[in-house]
C-alpha positions as CSV (number, residue, x, y, z in Angstrom):
1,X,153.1,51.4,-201.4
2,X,155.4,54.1,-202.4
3,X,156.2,54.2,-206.5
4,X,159.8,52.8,-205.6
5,X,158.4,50.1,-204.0
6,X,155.9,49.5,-206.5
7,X,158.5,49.5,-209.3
8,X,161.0,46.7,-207.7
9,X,157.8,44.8,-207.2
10,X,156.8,45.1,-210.8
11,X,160.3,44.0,-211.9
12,X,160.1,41.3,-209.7
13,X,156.8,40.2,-211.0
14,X,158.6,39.4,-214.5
15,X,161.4,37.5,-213.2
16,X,159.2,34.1,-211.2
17,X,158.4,31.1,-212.5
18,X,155.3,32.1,-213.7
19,X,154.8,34.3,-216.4
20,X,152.7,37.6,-215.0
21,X,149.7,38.5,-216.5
22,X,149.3,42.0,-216.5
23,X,145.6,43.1,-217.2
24,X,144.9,45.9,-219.9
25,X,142.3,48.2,-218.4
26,X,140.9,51.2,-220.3
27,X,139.7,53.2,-217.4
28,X,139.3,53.6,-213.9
29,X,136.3,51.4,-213.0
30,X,138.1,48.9,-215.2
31,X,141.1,48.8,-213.5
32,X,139.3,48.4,-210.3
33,X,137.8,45.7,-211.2
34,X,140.4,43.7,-212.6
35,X,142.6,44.4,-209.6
36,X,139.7,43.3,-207.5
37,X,139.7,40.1,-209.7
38,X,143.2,39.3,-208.6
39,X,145.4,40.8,-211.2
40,X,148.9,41.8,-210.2
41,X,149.6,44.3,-212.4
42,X,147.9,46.8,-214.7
43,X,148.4,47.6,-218.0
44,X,147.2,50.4,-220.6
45,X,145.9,49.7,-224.0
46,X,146.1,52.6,-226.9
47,X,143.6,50.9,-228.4
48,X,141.4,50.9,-225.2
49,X,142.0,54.4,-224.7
50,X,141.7,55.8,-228.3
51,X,138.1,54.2,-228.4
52,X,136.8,55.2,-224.8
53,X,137.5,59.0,-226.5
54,X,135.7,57.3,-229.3
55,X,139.1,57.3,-231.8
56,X,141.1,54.8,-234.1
57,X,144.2,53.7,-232.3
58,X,147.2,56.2,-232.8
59,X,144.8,59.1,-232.9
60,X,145.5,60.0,-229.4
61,X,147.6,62.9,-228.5
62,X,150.4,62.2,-225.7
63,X,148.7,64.6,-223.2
64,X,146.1,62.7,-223.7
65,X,147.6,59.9,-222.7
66,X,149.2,61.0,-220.2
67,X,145.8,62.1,-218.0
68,X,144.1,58.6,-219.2
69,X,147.6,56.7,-217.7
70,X,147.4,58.9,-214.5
71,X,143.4,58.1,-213.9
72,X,144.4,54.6,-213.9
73,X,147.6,54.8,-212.1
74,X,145.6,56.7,-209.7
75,X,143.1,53.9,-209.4
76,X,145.1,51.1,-207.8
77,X,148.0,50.3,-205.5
78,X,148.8,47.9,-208.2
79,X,151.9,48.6,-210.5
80,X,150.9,50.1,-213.3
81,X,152.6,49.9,-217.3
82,X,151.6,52.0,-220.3
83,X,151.4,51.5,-223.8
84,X,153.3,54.4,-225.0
85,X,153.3,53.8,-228.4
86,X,156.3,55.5,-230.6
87,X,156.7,58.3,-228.3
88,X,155.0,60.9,-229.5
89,X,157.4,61.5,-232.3
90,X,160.1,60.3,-235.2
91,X,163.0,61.6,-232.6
92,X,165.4,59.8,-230.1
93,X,164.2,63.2,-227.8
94,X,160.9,62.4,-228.3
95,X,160.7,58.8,-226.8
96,X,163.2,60.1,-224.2
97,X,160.7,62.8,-223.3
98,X,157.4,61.0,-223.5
99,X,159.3,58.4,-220.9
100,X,160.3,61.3,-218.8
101,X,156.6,62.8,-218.7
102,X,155.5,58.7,-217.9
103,X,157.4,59.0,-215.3
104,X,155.3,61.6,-213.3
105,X,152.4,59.9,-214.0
106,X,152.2,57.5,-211.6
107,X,153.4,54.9,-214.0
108,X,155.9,52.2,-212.9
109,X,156.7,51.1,-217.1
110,X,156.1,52.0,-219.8
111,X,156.2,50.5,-224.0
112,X,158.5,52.3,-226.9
113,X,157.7,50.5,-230.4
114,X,159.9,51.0,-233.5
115,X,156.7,51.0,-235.6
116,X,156.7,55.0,-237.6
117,X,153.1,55.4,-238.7
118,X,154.5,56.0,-242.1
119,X,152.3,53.5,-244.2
120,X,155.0,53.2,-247.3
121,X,158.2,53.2,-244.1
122,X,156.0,51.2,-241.1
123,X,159.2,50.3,-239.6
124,X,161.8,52.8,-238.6
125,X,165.1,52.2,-239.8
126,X,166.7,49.7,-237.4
127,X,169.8,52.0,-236.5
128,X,167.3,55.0,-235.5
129,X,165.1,52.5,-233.9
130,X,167.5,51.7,-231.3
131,X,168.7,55.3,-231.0
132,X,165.1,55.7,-230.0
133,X,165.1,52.9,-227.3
134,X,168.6,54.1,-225.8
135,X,167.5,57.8,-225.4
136,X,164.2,56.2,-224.0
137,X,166.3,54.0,-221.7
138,X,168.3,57.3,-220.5
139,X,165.3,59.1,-220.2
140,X,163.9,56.1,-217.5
141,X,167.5,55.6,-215.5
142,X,167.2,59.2,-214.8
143,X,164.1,58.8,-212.4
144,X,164.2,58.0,-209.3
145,X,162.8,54.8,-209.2
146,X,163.2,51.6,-211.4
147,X,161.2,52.2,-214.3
148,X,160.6,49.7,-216.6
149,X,161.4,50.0,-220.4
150,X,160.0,47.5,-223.0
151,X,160.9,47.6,-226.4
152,X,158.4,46.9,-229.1
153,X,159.4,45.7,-232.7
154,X,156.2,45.9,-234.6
155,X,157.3,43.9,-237.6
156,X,154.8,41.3,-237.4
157,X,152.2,43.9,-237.0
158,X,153.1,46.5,-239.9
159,X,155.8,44.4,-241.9
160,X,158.2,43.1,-243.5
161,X,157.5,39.8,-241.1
162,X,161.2,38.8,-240.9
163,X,162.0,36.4,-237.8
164,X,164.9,36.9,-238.0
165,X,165.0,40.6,-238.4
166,X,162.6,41.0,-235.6
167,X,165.6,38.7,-233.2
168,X,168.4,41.1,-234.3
169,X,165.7,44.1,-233.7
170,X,164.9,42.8,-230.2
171,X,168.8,41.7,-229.3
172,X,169.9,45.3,-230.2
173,X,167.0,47.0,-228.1
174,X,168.1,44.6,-225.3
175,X,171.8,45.9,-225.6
176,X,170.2,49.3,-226.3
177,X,169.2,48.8,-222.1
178,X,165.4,47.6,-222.9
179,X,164.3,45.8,-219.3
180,X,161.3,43.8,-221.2
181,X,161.5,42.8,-225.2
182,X,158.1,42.7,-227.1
183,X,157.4,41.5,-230.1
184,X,153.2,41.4,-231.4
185,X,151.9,39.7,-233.9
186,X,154.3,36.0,-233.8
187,X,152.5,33.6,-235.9
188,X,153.1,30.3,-234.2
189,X,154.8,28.7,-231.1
190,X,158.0,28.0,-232.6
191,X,158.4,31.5,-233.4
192,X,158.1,32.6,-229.9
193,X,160.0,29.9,-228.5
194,X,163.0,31.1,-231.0
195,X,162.6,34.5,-230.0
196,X,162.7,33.7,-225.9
197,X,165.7,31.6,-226.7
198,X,167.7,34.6,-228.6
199,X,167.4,37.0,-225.7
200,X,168.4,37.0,-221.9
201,X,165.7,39.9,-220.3
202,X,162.0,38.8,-220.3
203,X,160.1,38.3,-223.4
204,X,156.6,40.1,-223.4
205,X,153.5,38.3,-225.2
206,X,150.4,40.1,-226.4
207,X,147.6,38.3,-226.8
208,X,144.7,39.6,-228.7
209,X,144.7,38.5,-232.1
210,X,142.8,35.5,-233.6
211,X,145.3,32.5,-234.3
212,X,148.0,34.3,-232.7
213,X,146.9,34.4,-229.5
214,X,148.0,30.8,-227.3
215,X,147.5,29.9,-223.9
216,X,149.3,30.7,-220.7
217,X,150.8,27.4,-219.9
218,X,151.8,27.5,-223.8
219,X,153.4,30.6,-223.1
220,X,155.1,29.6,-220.1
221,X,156.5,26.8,-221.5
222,X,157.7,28.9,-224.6
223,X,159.9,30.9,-222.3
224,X,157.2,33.7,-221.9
225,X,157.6,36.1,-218.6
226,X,154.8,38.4,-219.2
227,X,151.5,38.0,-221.3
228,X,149.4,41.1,-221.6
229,X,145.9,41.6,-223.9
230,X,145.7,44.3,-225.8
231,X,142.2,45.7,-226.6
232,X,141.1,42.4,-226.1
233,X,139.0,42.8,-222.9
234,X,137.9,46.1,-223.9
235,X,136.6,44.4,-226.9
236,X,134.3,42.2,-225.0
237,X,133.3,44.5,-223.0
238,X,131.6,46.4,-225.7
239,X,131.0,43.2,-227.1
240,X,128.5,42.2,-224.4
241,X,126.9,45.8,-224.2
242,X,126.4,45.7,-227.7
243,X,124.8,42.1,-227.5
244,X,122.4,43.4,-224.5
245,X,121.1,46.5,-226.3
246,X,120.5,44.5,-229.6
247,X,118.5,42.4,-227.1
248,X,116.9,45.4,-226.3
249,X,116.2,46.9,-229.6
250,X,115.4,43.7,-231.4
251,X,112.9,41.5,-229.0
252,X,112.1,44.1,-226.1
253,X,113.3,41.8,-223.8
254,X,116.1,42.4,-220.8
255,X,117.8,39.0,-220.3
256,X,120.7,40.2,-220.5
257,X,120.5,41.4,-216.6
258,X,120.2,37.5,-216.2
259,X,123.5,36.9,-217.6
260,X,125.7,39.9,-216.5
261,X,127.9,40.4,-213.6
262,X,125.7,42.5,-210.9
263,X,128.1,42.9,-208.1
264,X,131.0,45.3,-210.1
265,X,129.9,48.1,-207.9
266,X,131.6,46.5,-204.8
267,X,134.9,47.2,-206.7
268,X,134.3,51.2,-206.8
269,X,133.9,53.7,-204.1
């Protein structure tokens, strides 16, 4: 499937009935595997691929992510979307260049959030912030297929938690050009309901954190399009190696291989 192809597919993914659940893999095998599950799309995790390097999330340079984005790109015929975090940068240029660089990856999509890694600003100024999503949104129509741009307002993540901030944030990314709106870290159902009802592109749910995290029909029924996971199926993968080697290294035992999947290799070449 060529990357236009791929791209109109991916759009059209977020657009049914259903809302699509894009997988977040944090490397090769992974992907394969969750494409060979039945996932229709892909997703990247900064998270995931800060910790396969062994890193906190954000310590990641955008080279860096870049080649991890391209290994799984390069993995599936599946469309692929990146968590892209701010960009690389405080700049309208930077997010417009980060997307640009995206876009020879491999990548069909890609994430821009308006969260500064400035602990006493997290937030950047909401006039900026969409400055940042417009240059980001030039940057993507300038390709030559249909990327897709989702806008990220972090304020539930980093603060101040203002619903209604986080609406106007999301409205003016949407008018800003924004294909997706994304929005981590909504406490309850209502929330997300209000927030799918405020905008007219799909609405992008990340599951992943405890008590925030609801199910898919929920979702669906909320007015969700897209649901994604975060680090969260990274996290149990490690989870369930470190359960096995605490097996291991507490009874000398190996039940483990009792429990565990044995036929992942089929997935790989």
């Amino acid at each position: 499937m060529d990357i236009q192809t791929k791209a109109e597919h991916f759009r059209k993914l977020q657009q049914g009935p259903r809302a699509l659940l894009i997988a977040n893999a944090w490397d090769a095998g992974s992907t394969r595997i969750l494409a060979g599950l039945g996932f229709q799309a892909i997703a990247t995790s900064s998270g995931a691929c800060a910790g396969v390097l062994g890193r906190r999330d954000g310590k990641i340079t955008r080279d860096e992510a870049m080649a991890h984005s391209r290994a799984i790109a390069s993995a599936t015929d599946l469309p692929v979307s990146a968590d892209l975090e701010k960009g690389w940068g405080d700049r309208p240029e930077d997010a417009a260049e980060t997307i640009r660089l995206a876009g020879t990856t491999g990548l069909v999509g890609g994430s821009i959030e308006d969260s500064s890694g400035d602990k006493d600003h997290p937030i950047f100024d909401a006039t900026l912030a969409t400055e940042r999503i417009a240059a980001a949104v030039q940057a993507a129509r300038a390709l030559p297929f249909a990327f897709t741009l989702t806008a990220r307002c972090e304020s539930h993540l980093w603060g101040p938690a203002d619903l209604d901030d986080t609406i106007r944030r999301l409205q003016s990314y949407e008018r800003a050009g924004a294909d997706v709106l994304m929005a981590p870290g909504l406490p309850d159902l209502e929330s997300v309901k209000k927030v799918c009802a405020s905008l007219t592109k799909p609405f992008s749910f990340m599951v992943g954190i405890k008590g925030k995290s609801f199910s898919v029909a929920e979702l669906e029924a909320a007015g969700v399009k897209r649901i994604s996971f975060a680090t969260s199926l990274f996290r149990a993968a490690l989870a369930g190696a470190m359960e096995a080697s605490r097996e291991i290294l507490e009874k000398g035992t190996f039940t483990y291989l009792d429990r565990g999947p044995g036929d992942v290799g089929k997935y790989w070449d």
